[in-house]
C-alpha positions in Angstrom: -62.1 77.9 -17.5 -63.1 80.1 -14.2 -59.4 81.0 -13.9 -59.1 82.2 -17.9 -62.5 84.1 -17.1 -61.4 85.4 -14.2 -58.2 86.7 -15.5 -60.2 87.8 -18.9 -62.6 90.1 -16.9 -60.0 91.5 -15.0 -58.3 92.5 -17.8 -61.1 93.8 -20.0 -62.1 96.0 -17.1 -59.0 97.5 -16.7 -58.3 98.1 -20.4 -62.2 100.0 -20.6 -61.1 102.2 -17.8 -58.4 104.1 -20.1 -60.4 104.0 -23.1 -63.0 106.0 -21.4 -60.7 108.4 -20.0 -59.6 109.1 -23.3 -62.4 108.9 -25.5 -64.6 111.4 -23.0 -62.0 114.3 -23.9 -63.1 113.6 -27.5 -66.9 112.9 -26.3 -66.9 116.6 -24.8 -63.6 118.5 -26.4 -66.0 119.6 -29.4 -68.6 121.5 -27.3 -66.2 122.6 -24.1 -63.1 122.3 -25.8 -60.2 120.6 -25.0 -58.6 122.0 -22.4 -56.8 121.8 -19.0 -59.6 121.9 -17.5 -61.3 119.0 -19.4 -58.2 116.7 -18.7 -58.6 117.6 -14.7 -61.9 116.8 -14.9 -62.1 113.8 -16.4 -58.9 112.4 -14.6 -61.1 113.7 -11.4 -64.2 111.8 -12.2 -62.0 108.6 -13.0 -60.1 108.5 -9.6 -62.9 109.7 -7.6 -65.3 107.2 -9.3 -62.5 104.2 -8.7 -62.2 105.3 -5.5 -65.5 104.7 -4.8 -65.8 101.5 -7.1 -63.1 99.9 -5.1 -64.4 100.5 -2.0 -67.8 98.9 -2.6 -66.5 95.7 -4.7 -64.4 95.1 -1.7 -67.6 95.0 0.8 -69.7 93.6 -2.0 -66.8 91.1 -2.4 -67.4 89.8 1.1 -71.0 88.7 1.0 -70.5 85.6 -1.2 -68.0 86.0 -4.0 -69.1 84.6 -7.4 -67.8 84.6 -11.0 -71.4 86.1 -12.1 -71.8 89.2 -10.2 -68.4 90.0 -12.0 -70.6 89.9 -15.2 -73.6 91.5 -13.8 -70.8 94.8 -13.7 -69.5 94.5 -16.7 -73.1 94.4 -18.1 -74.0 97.5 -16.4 -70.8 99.0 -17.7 -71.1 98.0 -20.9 -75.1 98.5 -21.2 -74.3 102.4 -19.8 -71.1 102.8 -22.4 -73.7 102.3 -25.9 -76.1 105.2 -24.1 -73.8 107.7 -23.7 -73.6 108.6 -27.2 -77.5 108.7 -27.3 -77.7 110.9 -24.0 -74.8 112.9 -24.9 -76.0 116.1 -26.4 -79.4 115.9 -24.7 -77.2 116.5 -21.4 -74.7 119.0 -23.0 -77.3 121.0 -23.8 -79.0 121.1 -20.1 -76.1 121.9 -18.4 -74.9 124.3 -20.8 -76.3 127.1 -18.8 -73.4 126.4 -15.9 -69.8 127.9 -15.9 -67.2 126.1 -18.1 -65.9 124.3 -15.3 -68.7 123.4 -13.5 -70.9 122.4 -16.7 -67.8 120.3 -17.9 -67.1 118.9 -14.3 -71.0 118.0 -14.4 -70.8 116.4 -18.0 -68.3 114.3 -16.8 -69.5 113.1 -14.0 -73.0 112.1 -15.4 -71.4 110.3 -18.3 -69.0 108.3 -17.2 -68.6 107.7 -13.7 -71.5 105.3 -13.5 -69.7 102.8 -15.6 -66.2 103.5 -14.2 -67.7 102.9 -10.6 -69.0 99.5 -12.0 -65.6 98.8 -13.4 -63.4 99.9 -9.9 -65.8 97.2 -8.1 -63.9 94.4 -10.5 -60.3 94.2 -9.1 -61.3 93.9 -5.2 -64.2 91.5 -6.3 -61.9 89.5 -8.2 -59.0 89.5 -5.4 -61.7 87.8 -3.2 -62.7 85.4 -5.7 -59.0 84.5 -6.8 -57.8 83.8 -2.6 -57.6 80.8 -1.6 -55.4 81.0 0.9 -54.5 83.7 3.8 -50.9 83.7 2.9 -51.9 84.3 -1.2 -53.3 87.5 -0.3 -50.8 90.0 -1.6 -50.0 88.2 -4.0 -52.5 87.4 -5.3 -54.1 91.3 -5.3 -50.5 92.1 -6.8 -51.1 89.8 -10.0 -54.4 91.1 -10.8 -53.9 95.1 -10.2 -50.6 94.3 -12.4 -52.8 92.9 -14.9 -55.5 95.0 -14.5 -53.2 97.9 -15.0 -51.3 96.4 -17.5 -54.4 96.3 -19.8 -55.0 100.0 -19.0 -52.0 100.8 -20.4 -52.0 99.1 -23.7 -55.5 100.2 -23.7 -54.2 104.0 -23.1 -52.0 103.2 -26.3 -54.3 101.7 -28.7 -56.6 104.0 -28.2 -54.5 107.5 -28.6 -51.5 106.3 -31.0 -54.4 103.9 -33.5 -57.8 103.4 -32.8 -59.4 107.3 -32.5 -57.8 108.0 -36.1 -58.8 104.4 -37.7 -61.9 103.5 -35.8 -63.8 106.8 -34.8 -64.7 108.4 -31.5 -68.2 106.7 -31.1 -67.8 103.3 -32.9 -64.4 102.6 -30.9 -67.0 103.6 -27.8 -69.7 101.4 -28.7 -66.8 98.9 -29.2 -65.5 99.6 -25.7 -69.6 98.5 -25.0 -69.5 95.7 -27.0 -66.3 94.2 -25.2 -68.1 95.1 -22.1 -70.9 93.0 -22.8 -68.4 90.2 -24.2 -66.7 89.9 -21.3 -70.0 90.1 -19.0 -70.8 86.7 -21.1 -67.9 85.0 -20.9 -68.3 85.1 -17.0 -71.8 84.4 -16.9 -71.0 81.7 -19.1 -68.2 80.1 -16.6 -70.4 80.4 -13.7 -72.9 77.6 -15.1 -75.1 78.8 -11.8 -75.9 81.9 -13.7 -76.5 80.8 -17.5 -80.0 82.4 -17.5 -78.6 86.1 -17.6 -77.0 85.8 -20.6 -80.4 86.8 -22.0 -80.0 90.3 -20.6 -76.5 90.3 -21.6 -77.7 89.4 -25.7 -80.6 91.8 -25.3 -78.0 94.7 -24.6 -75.9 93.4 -27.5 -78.7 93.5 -29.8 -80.0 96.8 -28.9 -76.2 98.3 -29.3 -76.5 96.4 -32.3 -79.8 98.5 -33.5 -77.5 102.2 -32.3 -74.9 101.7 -33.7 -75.9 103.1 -37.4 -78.2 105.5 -35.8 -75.7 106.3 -33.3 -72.6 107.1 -35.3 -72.4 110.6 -36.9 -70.7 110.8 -40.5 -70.8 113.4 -42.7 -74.3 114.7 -44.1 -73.6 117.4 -47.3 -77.3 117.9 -46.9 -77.6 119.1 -43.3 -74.1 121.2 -43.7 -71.8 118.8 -42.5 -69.6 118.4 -45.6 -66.4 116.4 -43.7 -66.2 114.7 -40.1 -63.0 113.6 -39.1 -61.4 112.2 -35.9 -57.1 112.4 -36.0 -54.5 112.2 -32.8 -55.1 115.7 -32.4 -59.0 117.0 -32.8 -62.0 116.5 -33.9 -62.0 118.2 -37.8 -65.7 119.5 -39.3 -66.4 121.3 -42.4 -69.2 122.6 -42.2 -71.1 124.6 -45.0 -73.9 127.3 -44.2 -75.5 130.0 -45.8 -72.4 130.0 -48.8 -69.8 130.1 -45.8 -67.8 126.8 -45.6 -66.3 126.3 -41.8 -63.7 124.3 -40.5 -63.9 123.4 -37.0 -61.1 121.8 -34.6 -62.5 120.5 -31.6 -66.0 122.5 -32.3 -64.1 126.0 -32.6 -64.2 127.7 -35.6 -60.4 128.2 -37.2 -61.1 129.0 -40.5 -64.3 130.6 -42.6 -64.5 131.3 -46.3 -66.7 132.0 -48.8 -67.0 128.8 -50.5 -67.6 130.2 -53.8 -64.8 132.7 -53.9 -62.6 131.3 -51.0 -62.3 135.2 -49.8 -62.2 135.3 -45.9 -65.1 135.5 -43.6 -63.4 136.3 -40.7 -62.6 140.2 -39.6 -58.7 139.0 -38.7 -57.5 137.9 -41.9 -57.6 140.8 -43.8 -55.9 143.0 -40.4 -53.5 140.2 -40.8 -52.7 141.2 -44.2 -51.6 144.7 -42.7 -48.3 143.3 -42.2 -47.7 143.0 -45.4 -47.8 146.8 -45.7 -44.3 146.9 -43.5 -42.6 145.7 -47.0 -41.7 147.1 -49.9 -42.1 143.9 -52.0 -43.2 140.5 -51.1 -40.8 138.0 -48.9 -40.9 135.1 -47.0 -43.6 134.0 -44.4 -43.3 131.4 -41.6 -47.6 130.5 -40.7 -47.9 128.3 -37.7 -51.0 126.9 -37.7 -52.4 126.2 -41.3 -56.2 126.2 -40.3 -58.3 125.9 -44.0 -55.4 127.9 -45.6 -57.0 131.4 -45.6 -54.6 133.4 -44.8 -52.0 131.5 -47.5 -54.5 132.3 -50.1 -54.6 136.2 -48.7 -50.5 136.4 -49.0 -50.1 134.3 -51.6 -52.5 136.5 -54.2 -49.2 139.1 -53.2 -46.6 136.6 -54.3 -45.3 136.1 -50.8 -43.3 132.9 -50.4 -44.9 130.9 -47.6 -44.1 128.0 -45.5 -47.2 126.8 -43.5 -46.0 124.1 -40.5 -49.3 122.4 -39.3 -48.9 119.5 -36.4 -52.2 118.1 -37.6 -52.0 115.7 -40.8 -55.5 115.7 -40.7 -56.0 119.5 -40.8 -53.7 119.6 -44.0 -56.1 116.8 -45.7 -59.0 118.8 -45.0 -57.8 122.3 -46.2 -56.5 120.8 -49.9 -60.1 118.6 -50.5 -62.3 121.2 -49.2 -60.7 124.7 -49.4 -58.9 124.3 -52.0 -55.5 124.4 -50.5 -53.3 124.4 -53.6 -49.3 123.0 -53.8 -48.4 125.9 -55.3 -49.8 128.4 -52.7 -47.4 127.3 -50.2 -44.6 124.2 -48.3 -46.5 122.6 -46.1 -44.3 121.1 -43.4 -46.3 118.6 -40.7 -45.0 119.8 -38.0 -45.4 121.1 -33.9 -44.6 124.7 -34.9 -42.2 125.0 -32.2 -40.3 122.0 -32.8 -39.2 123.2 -36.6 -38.2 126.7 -35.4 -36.0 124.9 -33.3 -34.9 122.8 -36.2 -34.9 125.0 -38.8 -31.9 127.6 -40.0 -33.8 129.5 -42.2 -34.7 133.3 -41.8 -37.9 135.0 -42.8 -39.5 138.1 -43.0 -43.0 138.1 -41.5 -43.6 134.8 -38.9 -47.5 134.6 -38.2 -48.7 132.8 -35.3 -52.8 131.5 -36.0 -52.5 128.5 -34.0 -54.6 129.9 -31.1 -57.7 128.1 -30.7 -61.3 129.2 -28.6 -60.6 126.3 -26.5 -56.9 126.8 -25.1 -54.0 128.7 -26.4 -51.0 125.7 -26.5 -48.6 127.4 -23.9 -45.0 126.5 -25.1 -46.3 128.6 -28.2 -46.9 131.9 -26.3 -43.7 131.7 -24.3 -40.3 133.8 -23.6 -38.4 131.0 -24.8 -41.0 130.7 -27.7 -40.5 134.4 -28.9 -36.7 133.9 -28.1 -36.3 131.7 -31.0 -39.1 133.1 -32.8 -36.6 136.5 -33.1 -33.6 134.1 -33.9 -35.2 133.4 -37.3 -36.7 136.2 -38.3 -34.7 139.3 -40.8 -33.3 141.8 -39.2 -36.8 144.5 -40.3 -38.9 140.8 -40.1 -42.2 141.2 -38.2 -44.0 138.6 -35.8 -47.7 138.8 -35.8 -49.8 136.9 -33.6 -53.5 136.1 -34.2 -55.1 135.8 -30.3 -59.4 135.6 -29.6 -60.4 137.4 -26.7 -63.1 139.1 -24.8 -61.9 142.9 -24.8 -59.3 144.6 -26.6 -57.6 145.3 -22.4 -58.0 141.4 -21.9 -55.7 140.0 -19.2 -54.4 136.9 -21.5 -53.5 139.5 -24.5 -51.5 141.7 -21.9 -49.5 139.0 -21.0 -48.6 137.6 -24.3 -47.8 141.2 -24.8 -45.9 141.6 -21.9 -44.1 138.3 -23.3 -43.5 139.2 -27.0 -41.8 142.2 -25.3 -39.0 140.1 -24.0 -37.6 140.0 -27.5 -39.8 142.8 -29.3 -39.1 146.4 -28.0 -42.0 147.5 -30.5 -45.5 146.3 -30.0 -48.4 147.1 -31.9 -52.3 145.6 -31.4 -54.7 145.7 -34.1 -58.5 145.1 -32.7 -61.2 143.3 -35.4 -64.2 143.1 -32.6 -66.2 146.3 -32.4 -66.9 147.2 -29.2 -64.1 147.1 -27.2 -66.0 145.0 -25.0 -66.8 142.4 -27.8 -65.3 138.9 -27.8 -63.2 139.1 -31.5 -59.3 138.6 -32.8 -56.3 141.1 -31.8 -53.2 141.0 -34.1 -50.5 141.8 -31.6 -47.5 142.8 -33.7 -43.9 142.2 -32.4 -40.5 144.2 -34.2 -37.2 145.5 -33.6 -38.2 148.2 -35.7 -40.6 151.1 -35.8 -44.0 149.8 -36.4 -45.6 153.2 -38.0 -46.8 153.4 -42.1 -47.7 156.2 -43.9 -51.2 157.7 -44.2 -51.7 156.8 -47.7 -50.5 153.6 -47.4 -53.4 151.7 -45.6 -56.3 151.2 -48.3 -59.7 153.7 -47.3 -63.0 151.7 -47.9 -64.5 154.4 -49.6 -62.3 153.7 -52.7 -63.8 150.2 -53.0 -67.6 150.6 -53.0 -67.7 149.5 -56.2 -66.3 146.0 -55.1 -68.5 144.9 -52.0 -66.1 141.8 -51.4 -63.2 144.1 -51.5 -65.0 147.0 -49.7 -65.3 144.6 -46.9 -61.9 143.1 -46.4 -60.6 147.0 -47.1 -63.1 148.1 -43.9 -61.1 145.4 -41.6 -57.8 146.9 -42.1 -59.0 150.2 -41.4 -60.9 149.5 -38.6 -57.5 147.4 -37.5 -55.3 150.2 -38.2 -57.2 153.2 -37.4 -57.7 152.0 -33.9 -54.3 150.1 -32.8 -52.7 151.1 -29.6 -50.0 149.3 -27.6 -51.0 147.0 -24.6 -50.8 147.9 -21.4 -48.4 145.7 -19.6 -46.7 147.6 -16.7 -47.1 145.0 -14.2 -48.0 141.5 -16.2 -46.2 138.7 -15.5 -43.8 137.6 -18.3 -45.0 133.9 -19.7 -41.8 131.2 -19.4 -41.7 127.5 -20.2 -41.6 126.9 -15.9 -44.7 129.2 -15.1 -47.6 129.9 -17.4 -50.8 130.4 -16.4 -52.6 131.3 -19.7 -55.0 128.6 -20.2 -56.4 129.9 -16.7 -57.2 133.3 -18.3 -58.2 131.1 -21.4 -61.1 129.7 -19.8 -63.3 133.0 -19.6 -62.8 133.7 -23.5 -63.9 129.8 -24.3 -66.8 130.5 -22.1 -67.7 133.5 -24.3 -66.7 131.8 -27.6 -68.2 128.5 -27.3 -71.4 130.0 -26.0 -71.1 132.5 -28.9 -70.7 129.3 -31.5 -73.6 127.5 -29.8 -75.9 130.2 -30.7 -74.4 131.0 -34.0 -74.9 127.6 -35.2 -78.4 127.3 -34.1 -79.4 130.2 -35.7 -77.0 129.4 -38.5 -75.2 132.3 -39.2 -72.3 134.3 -37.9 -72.3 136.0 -34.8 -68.6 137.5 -35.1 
């Protein structure tokens, strides 16, 4: 019975370990995004915190092994795991006033590296417990980091490939707490020396017990939150304020609509639909990156034939129930956008790239190679548009996407949404192998829509797009490849902007862009 505890405690430990790992890029992805910099810090705070974990369980170890101290850290573990989602936003919000990296470095480090130091303590602890003998000693350490790491890695594949999608981010937590606690019982249990602290362990149960309802966020129509979704890919919101219906990856707005009308509420949609302008009569569009389907509903109103590729299932699910994505409006193909340019043998007219978050820009989207093949399947007059948030119109990451695009575009246009220059906002970078120049008449003047507010509005963003385009400077920027590509480093100072922009917004609750 000791042995099978032994071995049980071992292994629970190590499969917790991942499940943290993993779950804490979804525990803090919706307020700093997920990005590089999340990854590297929670893959920091795990080592470091092992690190220190296995050197105190080793000296710990050494002043009188026994089967219940093992228990005493899972407890603590476990006991820490079912606050975290209680203490979560409190701290978010405390350290919100640091730098990106240093607030999500922080975050990190607060929230889980108390219970991963617990859990690093477990494998030297257990080595001295298992040892019998001198010449068992590697051996013996062998078999229980194996298994130890073992667990970790079918925990690492439970958790990403099934249980986020099917469980949730904060039950499959509290889960991770519960087994915590089971497994700090079952080796208080084995030690029959320390029966009396399975008290503590039940009183930790039962108060995860009371949390868990209170604990768990679902959707609330009555406080905004229409939809709340967890998939292998982001955390999806809808959210619904003041008539404007959001949906959120990852807590970055992608798409906003009127939820009445479903006529866009954000200032790039409509200076997307310049490109349209570049044709004499509708043709064939290529959108990577689906979002809530507003800008399908913007070309399809023209007749345009669309194909939308979207990686996220989820996404797809949300923008049919609650944007009313319709069949007819457009293919949708599940898809890395990437992946079915590769793939595919068909040519289009107008490819649109919208799959740039706040958080991070994926960078095998935003490549030389990328816009290689991107200009392999478009018409010979076909446009590439690109849909990129920055912090100015002269931003450093839109130069070098620029400077990219340029590679396999000799013709670059940028059309700025955000007014002041200075003013975090979209840029439509447009990319051709043909003069990119329309005639006077042919951009719509807002003074011929007064009479249509809705229309005056969406009328005002392609003006404002048009009338003020230029061509980047990029003498001088390095050209992005698939072996160097540092854009998630100039990323990081327009998520700072953004996110602290979206903060704001939804606290006042309403739109700051």
């Amino acid at each position: 019975m000791t042995q099978l505890a032994l071995y049980a405690v071992v292994a629970i430990a190590g499969a917790a370990v991942l499940a943290i790992e993993i779950l804490g890029t979804r525990l803090l992805g919706p307020f700093y995004g997920v990005s590089l910099f999340l990854w590297s810090a929670l893959i920091t705070v795990t080592l470091a915190a092992l690190a220190a974990g296995y050197a105190l369980g080793g000296r710990w170890a050494d002043r009188g092994p026994r089967l219940s101290r093992l228990g005493v850290l899972l407890a603590l573990a476990g006991g820490w795991i079912l606050l975290v989602p209680w203490i979560r936003h409190p701290l978010l919000g405390a350290l919100e006033t640091l730098g990106l990296r240093a607030a999500v470095l922080a975050a990190a480090l607060l929230l889980f590296a108390p219970p991963l130091v617990c859990l690093g303590m477990v494998s030297p602890y257990a080595v001295r417990l298992k040892v019998a003998r001198l010449d068992a000693v590697g051996r013996t350490a062998g078999d229980l980091y194996a298994l130890s790491t073992l667990a970790s890695v079918l925990s690492a594949l439970g958790t990403g490939f099934y249980l986020i999608p099917l469980v949730g981010v904060t039950r499959l937590l509290l889960l991770v707490g519960f087994l915590l606690l089971g497994g700090a019982a079952l080796a208080l249990v084995a030690d029959r020396r320390a029966r009396t602290g399975m008290g503590a362990v039940v009183a930790l149960g039962v108060l995860g017990g009371f949390s868990w309802r209170s604990a768990v966020e679902g959707a609330a129509p009555e406080s905004g939150l229409r939809a709340l979704l967890d998939t292998p890919y982001a955390e999806i919101r809808v959210l619904e304020q003041n008539d404007i219906r959001y949906l959120l990856l990852d807590g970055g707005v992608h798409t906003a609509m009127e939820a009445n009308t479903w006529l866009p509420a954000q200032r790039y949609v409509p200076a997307l639909g310049l490109a349209k302008l570049f044709f004499a009569r509708p043709g064939r569009l290529l959108l990577v990156g689906l979002g809530g389907g507003a800008v399908v509903k913007d070309y399809a109103a023209d007749a345009w034939r669309i194909d939308a590729v979207e990686i996220d299932p989820g996404v797809i699910a949300m923008a049919r129930k609650h944007f009313d994505l319709r069949t007819a409006q457009c293919n949708v193909i599940c898809q890395d956008g990437r992946r079915f340019l590769r793939e595919s043998d068909a040519s289009y007219d107008l490819i649109v790239l919208d799959a740039f978050g706040s958080s991070s820009i994926p960078f095998h989207l935003v490549t030389q190679e990328m816009f290689a093949l991107v200009a392999a399947r478009l018409a010979p007059e076909g446009i590439l548009a690109v849909n990129v948030e920055t912090r100015r119109w002269d931003d450093p990451l839109l130069a070098a996407i620029a400077a990219t695009m340029a590679t396999s575009f000799p013709e670059i246009t940028a059309l700025p949404t955000a007014e002041p220059p200075n003013t975090l906002g979209n840029v439509i970078l447009l990319g051709a192998r043909r003069p990119l120049e329309l005639p006077d008449e042919a951009v719509p003047h807002p003074k011929d829509y007064l009479d249509d507010p809705a229309l005056h509005w969406q009328v005002l963003q392609k003006n404002h797009a048009w009338e003020n385009r230029y061509r980047p400077e990029t003498a001088g920027v390095p050209i992005l490849t698939d072996e160097r590509n540092p854009i998630e480093l100039w990323a990081e100072s327009v998520n700072r902007v953004a996110r602290r922009s979206l903060h704001e917004f939804f606290r006042q609750g309403g739109p700051s862009w």
